[in-house]
C-alpha positions in Angstrom: 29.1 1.1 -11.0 28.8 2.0 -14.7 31.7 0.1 -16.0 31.4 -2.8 -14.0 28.0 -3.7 -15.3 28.7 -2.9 -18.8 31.8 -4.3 -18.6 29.7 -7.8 -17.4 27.6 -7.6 -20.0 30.1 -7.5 -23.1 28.4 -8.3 -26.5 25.1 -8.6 -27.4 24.8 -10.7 -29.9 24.6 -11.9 -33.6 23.2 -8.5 -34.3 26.8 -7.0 -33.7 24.7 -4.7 -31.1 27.0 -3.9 -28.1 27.0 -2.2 -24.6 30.5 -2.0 -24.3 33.4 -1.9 -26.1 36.8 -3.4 -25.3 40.2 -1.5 -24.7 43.8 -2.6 -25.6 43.6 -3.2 -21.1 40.9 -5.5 -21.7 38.7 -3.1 -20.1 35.6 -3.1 -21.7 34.4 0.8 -21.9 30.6 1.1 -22.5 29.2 3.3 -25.3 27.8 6.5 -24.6 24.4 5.2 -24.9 24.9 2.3 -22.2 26.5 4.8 -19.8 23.7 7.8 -20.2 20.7 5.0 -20.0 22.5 3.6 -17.1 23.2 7.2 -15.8 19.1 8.1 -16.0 18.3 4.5 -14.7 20.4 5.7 -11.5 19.7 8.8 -11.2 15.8 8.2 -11.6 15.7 5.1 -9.2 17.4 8.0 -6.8 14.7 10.4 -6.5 13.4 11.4 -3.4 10.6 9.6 -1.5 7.6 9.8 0.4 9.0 7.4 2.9 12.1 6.2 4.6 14.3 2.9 2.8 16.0 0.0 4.0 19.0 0.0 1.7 18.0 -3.7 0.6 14.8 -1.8 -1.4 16.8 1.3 -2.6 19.2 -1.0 -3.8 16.5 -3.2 -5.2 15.2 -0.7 -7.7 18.2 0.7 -8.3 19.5 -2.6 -9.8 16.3 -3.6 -11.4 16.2 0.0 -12.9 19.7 -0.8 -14.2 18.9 -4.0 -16.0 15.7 -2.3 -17.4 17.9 0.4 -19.0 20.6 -2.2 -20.6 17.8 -4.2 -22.3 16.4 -1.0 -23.7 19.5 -0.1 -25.2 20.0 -3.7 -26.0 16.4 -3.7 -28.1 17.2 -0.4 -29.6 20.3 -1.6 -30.9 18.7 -4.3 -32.6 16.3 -2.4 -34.0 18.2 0.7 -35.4 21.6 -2.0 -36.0 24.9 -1.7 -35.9 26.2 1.4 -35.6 29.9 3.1 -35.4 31.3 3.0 -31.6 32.0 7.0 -30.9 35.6 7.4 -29.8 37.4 6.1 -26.8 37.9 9.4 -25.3 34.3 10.2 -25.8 33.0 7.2 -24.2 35.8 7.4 -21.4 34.3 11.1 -20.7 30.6 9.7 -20.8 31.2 7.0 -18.8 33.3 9.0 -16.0 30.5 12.0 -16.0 27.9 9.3 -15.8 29.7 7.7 -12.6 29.4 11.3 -10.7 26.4 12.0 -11.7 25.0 8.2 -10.3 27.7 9.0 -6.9 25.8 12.3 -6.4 22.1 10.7 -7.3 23.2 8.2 -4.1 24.6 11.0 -1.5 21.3 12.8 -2.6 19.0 10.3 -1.7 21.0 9.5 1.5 20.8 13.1 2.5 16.8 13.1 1.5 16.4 9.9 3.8 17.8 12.0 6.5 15.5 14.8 6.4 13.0 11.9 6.8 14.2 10.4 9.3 14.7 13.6 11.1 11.1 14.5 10.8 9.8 11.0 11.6 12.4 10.3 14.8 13.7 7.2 13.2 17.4 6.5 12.8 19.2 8.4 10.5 21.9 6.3 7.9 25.4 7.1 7.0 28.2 6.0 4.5 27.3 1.9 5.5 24.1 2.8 3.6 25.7 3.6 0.9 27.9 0.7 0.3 25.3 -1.2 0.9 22.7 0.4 -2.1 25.3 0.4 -4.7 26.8 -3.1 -3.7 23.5 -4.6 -3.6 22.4 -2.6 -6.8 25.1 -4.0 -8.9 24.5 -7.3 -7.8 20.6 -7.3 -8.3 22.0 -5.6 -12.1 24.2 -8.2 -12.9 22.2 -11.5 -12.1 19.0 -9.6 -14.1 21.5 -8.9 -17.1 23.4 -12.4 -16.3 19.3 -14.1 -16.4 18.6 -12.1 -19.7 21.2 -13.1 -21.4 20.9 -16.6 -20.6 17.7 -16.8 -21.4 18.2 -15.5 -24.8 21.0 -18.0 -25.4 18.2 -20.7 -24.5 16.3 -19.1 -27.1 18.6 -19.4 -29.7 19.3 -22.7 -28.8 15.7 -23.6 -29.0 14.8 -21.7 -32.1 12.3 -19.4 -32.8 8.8 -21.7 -33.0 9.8 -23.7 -30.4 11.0 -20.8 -27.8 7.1 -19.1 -28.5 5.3 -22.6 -27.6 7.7 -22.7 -24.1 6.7 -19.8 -23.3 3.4 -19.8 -23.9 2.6 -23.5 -22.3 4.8 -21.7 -19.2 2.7 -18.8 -19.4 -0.4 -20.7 -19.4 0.7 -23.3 -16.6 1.1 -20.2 -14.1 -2.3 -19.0 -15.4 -4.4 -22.3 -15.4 -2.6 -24.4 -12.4 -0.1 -22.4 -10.3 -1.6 -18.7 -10.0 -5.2 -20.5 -9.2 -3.2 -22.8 -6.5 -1.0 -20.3 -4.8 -4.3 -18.1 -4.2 -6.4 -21.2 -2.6 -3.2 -21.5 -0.5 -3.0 -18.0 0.4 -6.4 -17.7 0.9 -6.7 -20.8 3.0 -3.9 -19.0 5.2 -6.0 -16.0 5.3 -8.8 -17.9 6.8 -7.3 -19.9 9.0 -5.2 -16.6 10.7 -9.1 -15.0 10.6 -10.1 -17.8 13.1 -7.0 -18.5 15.1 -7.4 -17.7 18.6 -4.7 -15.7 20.2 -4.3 -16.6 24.0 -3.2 -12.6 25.2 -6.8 -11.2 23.7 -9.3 -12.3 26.7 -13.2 -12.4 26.5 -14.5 -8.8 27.7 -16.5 -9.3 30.8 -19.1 -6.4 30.7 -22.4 -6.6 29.0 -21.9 -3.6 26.8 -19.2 -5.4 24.7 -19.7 -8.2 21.9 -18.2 -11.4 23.0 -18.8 -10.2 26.6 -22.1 -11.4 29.1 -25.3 -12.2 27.2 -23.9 -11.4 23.6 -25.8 -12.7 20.9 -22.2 -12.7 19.1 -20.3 -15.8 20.2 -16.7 -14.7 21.4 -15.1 -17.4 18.8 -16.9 -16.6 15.8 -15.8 -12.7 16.2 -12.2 -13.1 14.0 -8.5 -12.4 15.0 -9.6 -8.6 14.7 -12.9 -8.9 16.1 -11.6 -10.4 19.0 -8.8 -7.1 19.2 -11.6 -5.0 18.7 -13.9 -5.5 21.0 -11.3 -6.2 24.5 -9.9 -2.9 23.4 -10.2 0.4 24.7 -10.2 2.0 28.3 -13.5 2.0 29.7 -15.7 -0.4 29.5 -19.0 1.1 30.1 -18.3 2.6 26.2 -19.9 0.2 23.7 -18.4 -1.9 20.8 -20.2 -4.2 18.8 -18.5 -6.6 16.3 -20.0 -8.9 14.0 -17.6 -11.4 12.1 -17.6 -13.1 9.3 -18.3 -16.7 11.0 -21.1 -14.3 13.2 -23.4 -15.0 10.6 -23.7 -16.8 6.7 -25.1 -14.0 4.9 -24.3 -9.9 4.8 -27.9 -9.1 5.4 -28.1 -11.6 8.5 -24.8 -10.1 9.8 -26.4 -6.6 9.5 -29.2 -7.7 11.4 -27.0 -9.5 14.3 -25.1 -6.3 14.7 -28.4 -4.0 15.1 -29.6 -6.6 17.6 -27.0 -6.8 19.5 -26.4 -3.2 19.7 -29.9 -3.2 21.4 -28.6 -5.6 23.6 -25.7 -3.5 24.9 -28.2 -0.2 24.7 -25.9 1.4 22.0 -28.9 3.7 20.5 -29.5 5.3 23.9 -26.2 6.9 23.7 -25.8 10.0 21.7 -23.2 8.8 19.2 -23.1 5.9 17.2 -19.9 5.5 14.9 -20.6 2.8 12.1 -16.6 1.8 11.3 -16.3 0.4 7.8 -13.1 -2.2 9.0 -9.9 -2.3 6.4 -10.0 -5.8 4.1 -9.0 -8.1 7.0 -11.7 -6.9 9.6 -9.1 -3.9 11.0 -10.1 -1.4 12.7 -7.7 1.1 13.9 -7.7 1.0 17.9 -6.8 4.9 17.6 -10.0 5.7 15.9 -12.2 4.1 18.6 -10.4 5.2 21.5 -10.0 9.0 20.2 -14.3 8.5 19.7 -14.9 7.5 23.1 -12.7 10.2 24.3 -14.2 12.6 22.2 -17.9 12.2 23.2 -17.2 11.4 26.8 -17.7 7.6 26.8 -21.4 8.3 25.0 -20.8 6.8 22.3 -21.0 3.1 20.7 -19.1 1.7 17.8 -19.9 -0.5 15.7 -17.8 -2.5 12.9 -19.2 -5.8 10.7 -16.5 -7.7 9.0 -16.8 -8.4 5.3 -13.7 -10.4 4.4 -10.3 -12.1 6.1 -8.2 -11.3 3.3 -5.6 -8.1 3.4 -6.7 -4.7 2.0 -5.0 -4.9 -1.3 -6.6 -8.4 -1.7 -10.1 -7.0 -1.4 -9.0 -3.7 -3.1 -8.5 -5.7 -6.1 -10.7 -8.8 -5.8 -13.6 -7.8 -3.7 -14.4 -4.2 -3.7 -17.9 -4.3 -4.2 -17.8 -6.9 -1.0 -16.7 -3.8 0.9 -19.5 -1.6 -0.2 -22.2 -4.0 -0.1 -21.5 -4.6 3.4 -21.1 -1.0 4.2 -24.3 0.0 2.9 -26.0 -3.1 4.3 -24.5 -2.0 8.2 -25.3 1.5 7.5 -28.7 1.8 6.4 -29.6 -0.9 9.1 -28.0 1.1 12.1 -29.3 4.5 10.7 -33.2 2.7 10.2 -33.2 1.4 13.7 -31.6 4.8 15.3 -34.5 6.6 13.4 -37.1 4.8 15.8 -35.8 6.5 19.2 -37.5 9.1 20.4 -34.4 11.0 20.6 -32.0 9.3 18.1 -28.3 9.1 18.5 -26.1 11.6 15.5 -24.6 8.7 13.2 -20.6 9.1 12.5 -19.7 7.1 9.2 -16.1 6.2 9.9 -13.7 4.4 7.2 -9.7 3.6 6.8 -8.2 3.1 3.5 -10.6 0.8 2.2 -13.5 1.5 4.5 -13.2 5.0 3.1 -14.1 3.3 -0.4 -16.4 1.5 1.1 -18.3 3.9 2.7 -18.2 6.9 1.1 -21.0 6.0 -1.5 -23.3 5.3 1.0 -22.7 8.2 3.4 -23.4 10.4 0.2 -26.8 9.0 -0.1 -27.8 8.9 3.1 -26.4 12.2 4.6 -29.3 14.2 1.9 -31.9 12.3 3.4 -31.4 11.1 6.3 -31.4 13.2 9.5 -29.4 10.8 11.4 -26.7 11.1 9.6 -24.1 13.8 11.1 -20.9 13.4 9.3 -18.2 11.2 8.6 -14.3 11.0 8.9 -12.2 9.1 6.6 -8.4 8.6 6.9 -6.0 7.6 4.5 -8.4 7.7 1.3 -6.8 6.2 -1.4 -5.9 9.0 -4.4 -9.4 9.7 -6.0 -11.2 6.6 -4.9 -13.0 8.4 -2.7 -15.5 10.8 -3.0 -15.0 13.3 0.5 -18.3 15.6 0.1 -19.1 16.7 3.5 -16.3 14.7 5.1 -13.5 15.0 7.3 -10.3 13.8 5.3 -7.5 12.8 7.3 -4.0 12.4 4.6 -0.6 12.5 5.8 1.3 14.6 3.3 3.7 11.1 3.4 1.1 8.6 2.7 1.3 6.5 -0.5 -2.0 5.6 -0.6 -3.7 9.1 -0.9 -0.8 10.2 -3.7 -0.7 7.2 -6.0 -2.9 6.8 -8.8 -2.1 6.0 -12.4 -2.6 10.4 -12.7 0.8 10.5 -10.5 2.4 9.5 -14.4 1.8 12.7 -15.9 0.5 14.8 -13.4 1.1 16.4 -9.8 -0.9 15.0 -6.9 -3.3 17.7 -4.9 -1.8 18.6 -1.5 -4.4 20.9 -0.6 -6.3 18.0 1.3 -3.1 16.3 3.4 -1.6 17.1 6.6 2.2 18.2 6.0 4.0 15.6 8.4 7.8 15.5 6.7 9.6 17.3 3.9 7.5 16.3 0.3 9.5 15.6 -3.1 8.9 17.2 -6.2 6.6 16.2 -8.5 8.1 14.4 -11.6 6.3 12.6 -14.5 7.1 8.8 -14.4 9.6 9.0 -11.5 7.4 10.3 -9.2 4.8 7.3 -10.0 7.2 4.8 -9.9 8.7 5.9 -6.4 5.6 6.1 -5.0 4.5 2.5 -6.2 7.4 1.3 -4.7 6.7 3.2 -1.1 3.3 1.4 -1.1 5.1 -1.6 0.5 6.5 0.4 3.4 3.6 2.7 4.0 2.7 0.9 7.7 6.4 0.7 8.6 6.2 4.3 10.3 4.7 5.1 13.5 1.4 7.0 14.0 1.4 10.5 12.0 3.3 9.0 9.0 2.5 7.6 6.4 -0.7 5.3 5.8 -0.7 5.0 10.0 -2.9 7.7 11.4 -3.4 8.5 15.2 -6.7 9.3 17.8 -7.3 12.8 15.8 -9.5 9.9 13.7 -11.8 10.1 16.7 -11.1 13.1 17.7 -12.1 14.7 14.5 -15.1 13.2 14.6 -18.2 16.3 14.6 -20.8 17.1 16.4 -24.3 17.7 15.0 -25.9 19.2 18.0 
């Protein structure tokens, strides 16, 4: 792998700067710089994960760490300058220790996805994996490297003054025009998935359910996970409000619906009322209800109000304060009216991911004064977003989410908090970070147990306050 992407690359450029030199064979041997970077680059983009990998995303950051690692020896060389190529049989010895090493990174990792697989009852992989993360590695190396060097060239062409003002009037374009259009696009797509009706999801037809009989919430203004929501669930004496975002204009009017209907459906004569903060879309996991209504018997009556119909990470990053508006906002509304009954029903706060975000802040300051307030549950927190005082925490030990942080750089995560689910890698500054980042994108590809997908233990964790 080493020497056919150094020997791709061949000179550098004016600077005299190379990755690789040629031999008498016309085989071009790379420097012992190009073949240790390269080396690391494998052996790094190796490391054990949290989760299992298609080979099409090991080989991905294999190949992109590759090409990072050639254009920092490439901009070292430039800086520091020419210098004297060590001897063929030094660089031969480099390069051929450096090609066992990477070989031994890949069998590791295949034998690490293994253990994973084991533990999580998925497939394991065998030598086809293997030729398919270094063939696909090299290729993803090469067209990088192939793109960077063609680039520069343009550059050259170009000269310096006018290579700046491309780039800038390129860099502003995607800034001004195309970031601003692709997210109306997207967001437009959000929406309109939101309000799409899906024909398999039928009206509930009992009185205790939004949607249902004599709802105040109209069954098509409820959202794609609205709609989920409340037709979920075995019984159907158990009550689930829903509010959604086309329920009502405002937060503070969509609050109100929800209390009102919850009325309607008699939700504060049952003992337990769980106030689940949804995930960015309106989500909210189908295990945590039905675990609730096992837990208390069928007592109990959930209640979720929608706050956005864009994905988690869009809100995460966008429209976090969204979340905890409307959290507090439900919250306090349900725990003022509950406080009226002559025997009031014990308040569960329950959050997911970003309802955990949402919701902690407000659970804090209500649980000291408040009597209503029991406890609350929250599952998958993302790594110190959340704050877990007098919570229930639910972490799989393989979950993305509750590891990553920009701390993971240059320090080891706390495990004291997760539930050990499959065998954990080793802390290590930077790798660890960047392995971690890239299991993010996989972290619902798992079944319940693993990963960021978490099973009825979220409702049947839930406490009991008397």
């Amino acid at each position: 792998m080493i020497a056919s992407i150094t020997g791709y690359s061949g000179q550098l450029g004016s600077s005299g700067t190379s990755v690789a030199t040629p031999l008498s064979t016309g085989i071009r041997l790379p420097r012992i710089e190009t073949s240790s970077a390269l080396t690391a680059a494998v052996s790094m983009s190796s490391a054990p994960a949290l989760l299992p990998r298609p080979a099409a995303t090991q080989a991905l950051l294999i190949g992109v760490s590759m090409a990072i690692a050639l254009a920092l020896v490439w901009a070292c060389g430039r800086a520091l300058g020419t210098r004297r190529p060590a001897r063929v049989g030094a660089r031969a010895w480099t390069a051929g220790i450096g090609t066992l090493i990477s070989m031994g990174a890949v069998y590791s990792n295949i034998l690490w996805q293994n253990q994973l697989r084991a533990a999580m009852g998925t497939r394991t992989v065998d030598w086809h994996y293997a030729v398919d993360v270094v063939g696909g590695a090299a290729c993803v190396a090469l067209s990088l490297w192939g793109t960077g060097l063609a680039t520069r060239r343009m550059c050259t062409t170009l000269g310096g003054v006018r290579s700046t003002v491309l780039i800038a009037v390129v860099g502003m374009l995607f800034y001004l025009v195309a970031a601003p259009a692709l997210w109306s696009a997207m967001s437009k797509s959000f929406s309109a998935s939101n309000s799409a009706l899906d024909d398999s999801v039928t009206a509930p037809n009992t009185t205790t359910r939004s949607g249902g009989p004599d709802s105040l919430v109209p069954w098509g203004t409820l959202g794609r996970e609205g709609r989920k929501f409340v037709s979920g669930g075995i019984a159907a004496d158990t009550v689930r409000t829903y509010v959604g975002l086309d329920s009502a204009p405002t937060l503070d009017r969509r609050a109100a619906l929800a209390v009102a209907d919850m009325e309607r459906a008699g939700a504060f004569d049952r003992s337990v009322v769980v106030v689940a903060i949804p995930t960015g879309s309106g989500w909210v996991d189908e295990n945590a209800v039905t675990g609730a209504e096992a837990r208390f018997g069928g007592d109990v009556a959930t209640v979720a109000v929608q706050y956005s119909d864009k994905p988690s990470w869009a809100t995460f990053l966008f429209a976090e304060n969204e979340a905890r508006s409307s959290a507090e906002a439900v919250t306090r509304a349900v725990a003022a009216r509950a406080a009226t009954q002559s025997t009031p029903p014990q308040i569960v706060v329950y959050g997911q991911s970003l309802g955990a975000v949402a919701g902690s802040d407000t659970y804090l300051s209500l649980r000291r004064t408040d009597p209503v307030i029991c406890g609350a549950v929250w599952a998958g927190p993302p790594a110190g977003a959340v704050n877990t005082d007098g919570a229930t925490v639910l972490a799989n030990s393989s979950d993305p989410v509750v590891r990553w942080s920009a701390d993971l750089l240059w320090s080891a995560p706390d495990p004291t908090a997760t539930h050990h689910d499959a065998p954990t890698p080793m802390w290590l500054p930077i790798v660890s970070f960047v392995q971690t980042s890239v299991d993010l994108a996989a972290a619902l590809d798992v079944d319940a147990g693993h990963g960021h997908r978490y099973g009825i233990d979220q409702g049947t964790s839930m406490p009991r306050c008397r």
